[in-house]
N, C-alpha and C positions, 0 to 999 in steps of 0.2 A: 738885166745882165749887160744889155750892150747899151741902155738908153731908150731902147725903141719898148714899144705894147708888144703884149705877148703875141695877138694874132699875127704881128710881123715878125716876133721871133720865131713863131712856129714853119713860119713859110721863108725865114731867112736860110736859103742850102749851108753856107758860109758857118752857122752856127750848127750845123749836126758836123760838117767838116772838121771843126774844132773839139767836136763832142767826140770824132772817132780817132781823131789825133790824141787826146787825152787817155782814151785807150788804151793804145802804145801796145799795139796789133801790133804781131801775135804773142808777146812776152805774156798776156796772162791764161793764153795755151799752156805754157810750160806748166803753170802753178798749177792749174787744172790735171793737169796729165800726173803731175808729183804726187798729187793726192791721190788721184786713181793708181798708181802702182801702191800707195801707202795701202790702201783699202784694200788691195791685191795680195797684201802678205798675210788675210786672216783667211781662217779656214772657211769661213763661212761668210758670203758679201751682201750686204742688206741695202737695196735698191734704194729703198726710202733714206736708210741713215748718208748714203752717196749721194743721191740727190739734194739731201741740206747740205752738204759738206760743199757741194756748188755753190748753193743759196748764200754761204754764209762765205765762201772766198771772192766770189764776182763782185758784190759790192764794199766788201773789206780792202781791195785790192785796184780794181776799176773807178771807183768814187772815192771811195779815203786814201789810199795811198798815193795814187795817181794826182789828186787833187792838190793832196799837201806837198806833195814833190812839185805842181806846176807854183803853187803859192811860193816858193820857196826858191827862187832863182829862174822862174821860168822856160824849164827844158825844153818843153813842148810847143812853145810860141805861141798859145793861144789867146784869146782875145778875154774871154772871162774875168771878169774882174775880180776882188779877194771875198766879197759877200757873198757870189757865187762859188767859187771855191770853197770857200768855209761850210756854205750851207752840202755843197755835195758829201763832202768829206764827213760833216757830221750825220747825213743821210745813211754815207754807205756805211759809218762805224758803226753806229745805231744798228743797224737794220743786221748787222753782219754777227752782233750783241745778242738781240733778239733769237737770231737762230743757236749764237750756241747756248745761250739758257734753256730751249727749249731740248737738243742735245744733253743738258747738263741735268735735266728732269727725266729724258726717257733713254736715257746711257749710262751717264758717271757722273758725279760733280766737279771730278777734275779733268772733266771735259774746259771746263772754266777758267783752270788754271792755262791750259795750253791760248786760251784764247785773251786771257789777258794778256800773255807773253805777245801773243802777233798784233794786240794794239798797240802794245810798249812798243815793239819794235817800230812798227808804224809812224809812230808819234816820232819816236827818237832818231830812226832814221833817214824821215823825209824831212824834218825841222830842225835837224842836225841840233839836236839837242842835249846840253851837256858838252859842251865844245865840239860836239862834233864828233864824240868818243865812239858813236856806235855805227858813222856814219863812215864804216870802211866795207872793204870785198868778204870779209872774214864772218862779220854780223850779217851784211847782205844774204850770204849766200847761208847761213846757218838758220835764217826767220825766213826766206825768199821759197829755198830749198826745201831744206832738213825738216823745219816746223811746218812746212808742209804734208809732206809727206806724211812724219811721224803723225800728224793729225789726223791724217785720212786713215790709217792704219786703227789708231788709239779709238776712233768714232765709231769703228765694225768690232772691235774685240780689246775691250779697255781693259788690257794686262800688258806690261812690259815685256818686251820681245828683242830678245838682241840680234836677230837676224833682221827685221824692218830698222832699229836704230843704224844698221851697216847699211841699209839701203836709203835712208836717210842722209847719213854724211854724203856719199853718192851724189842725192842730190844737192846738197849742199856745195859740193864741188864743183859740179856740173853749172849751179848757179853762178859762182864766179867767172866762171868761163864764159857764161853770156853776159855779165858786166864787163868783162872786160871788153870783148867784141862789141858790145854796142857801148861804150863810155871811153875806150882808149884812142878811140880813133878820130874826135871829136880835135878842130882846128886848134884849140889851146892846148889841149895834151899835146898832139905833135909838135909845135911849136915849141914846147919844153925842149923836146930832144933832137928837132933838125937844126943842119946849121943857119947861125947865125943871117951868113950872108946868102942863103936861098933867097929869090926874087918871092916877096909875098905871091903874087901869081902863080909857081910853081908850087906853094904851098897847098894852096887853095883847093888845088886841081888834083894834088896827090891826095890831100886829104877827101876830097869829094870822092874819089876810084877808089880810097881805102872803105871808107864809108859802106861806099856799095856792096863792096867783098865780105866785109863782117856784115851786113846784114841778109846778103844773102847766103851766108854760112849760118844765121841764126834761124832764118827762117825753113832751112833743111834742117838743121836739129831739129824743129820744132816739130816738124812734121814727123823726125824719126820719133820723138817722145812721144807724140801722140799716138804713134801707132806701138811701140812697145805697151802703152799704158792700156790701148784696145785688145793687146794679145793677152795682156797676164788678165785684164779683167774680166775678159769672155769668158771663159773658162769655169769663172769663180761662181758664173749666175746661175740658179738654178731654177 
């Protein structure tokens, strides 16, 4: 990965550093917690089909999504090279495959369909694929969100529900909202819209203190979702 043996990879700090940066703490709280309100809108919540519903976003999302997004313009700055990338990415889609087949044998089969949509999405919106068509706030927040949610809902009780699809959009919305806080405050975006003749310097520093402000307005959402997502689903367990 970096050139060195793995016994020095294992004891290099610098490369789990880069491995929790890739992570891109705490945004896959959110997807976690969307799913848990999804699963919350069935009458009845099945520990085990929740607990895949983890299994099968943590590395669809942590290793494939994250991975192709660092491949892909390098957000995250990490050090990993594109062999590693690739192989994570195809670990976490695999592995993320796996769970909803086995889902899609003791659920629904169109458990399969909702999971081919979140690799489509995946592919198309970290590889900006197809010009780039899917690679807007609109998609983000409708695969990020919505297919979340809707997912976790659909894996406890596979019947169409128009009360979880409204909780759904929801999230969906809500996902825009943390693209934009953490993507719009990023040194090029503001530069678009300040003036011209700010001292780079000025720029720098406002954009650094903005920075701060959205993500620590991201990271209190995060924590509010998480705990909405532990109220509605206590309740549920029996």
């Amino acid at each position: 990965m970096y050139g060195v043996s793995s016994g020095t990879l294992l004891k290099n700090s610098s490369t789990w550093q880069d491995f929790v940066r890739l992570m891109h703490l705490p945004l896959p709280l959110f997807v976690l917690a969307f799913a848990t309100i999804g699963a919350a809108q069935a009458d009845h919540v099945h520990l085990d089909r929740l607990a895949l519903t983890y299994l099968g976003l943590i590395p669809a999302l942590c290793l494939g999504a994250y991975s192709l997004d660092e491949l892909h313009g390098r957000p995250y700055h990490t050090r990993f090279n594109a062999r590693a990338l690739w192989l994570a990415a195809s670990v976490g889609l695999v592995g993320a495959a796996l769970v909803a087949i086995y889902l899609a044998i003791l659920v629904s089969i169109y458990i399969l369909v909702l999971a081919g949509l979140a690799c489509f999405f995946i592919l198309a919106y970290n590889l900006e694929l197809f010009g780039g068509r899917f690679h807007n706030a609109a998609w983000f927040g409708i695969s990020w969100g919505g297919l979340s949610t809707y997912g976790g809902y659909f894996v406890q009780d596979p019947n169409f529900s128009l009360s979880s699809l409204l909780v759904s959009a929801m999230a969906s919305l809500f996902s825009v909202g943390i693209l934009y806080l953490t993507h719009k405050f990023r040194t090029v975006e503001f530069s678009k819209n300040m003036d011209k003749s700010s001292p780079l310097t000025d720029l720098r520093v406002y954009t650094r203190e903005a920075r701060r402000l959205a993500w620590s307005i991201v990271r209190i959402e995060c924590i509010s979702m998480v705990l909405l997502a532990l109220g509605l689903i206590i309740p549920k367990i029996r």
